[in-house]
Residue frames as qw, qx, qy, qz and C-alpha x, y, z in Angstrom:
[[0.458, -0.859, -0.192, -0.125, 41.20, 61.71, 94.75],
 [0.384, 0.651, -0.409, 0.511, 44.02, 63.92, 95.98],
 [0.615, -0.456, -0.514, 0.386, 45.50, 62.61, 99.63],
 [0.122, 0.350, -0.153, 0.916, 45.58, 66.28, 100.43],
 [0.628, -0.503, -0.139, -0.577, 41.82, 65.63, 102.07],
 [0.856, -0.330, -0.376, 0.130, 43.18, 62.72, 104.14],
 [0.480, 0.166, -0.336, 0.793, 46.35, 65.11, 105.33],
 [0.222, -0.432, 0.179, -0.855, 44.01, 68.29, 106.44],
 [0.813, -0.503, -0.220, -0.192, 41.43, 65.01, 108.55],
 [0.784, -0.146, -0.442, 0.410, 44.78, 63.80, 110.29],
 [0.205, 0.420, -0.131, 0.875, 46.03, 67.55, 110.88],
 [0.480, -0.493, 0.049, -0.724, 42.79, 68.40, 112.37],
 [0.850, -0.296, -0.435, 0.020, 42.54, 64.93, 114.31],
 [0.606, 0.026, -0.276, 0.745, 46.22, 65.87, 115.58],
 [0.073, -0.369, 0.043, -0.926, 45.03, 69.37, 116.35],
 [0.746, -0.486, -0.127, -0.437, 42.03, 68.14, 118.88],
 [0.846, -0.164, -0.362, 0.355, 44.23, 65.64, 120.55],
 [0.429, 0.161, -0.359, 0.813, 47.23, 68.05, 121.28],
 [0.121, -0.470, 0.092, -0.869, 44.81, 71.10, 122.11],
 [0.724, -0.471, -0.301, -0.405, 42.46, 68.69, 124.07],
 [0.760, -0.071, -0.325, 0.559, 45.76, 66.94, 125.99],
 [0.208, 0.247, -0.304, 0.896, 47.06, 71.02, 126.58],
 [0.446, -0.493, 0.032, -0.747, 43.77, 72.16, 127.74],
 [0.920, -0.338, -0.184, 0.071, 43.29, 68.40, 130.20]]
């Protein structure tokens, strides 16, 4: 199993946090 699937979950994890933090 390529760790490419675990990079795009953390990306998107990181990508709710920041956008959820900018928008709070």
């Amino acid at each position: 199993m390529h760790n490419s699937f675990a990079l795009i979950v953390v990306l998107f994890i990181l990508l709710i946090i920041v956008g959820t933090s900018y928008v709070v």
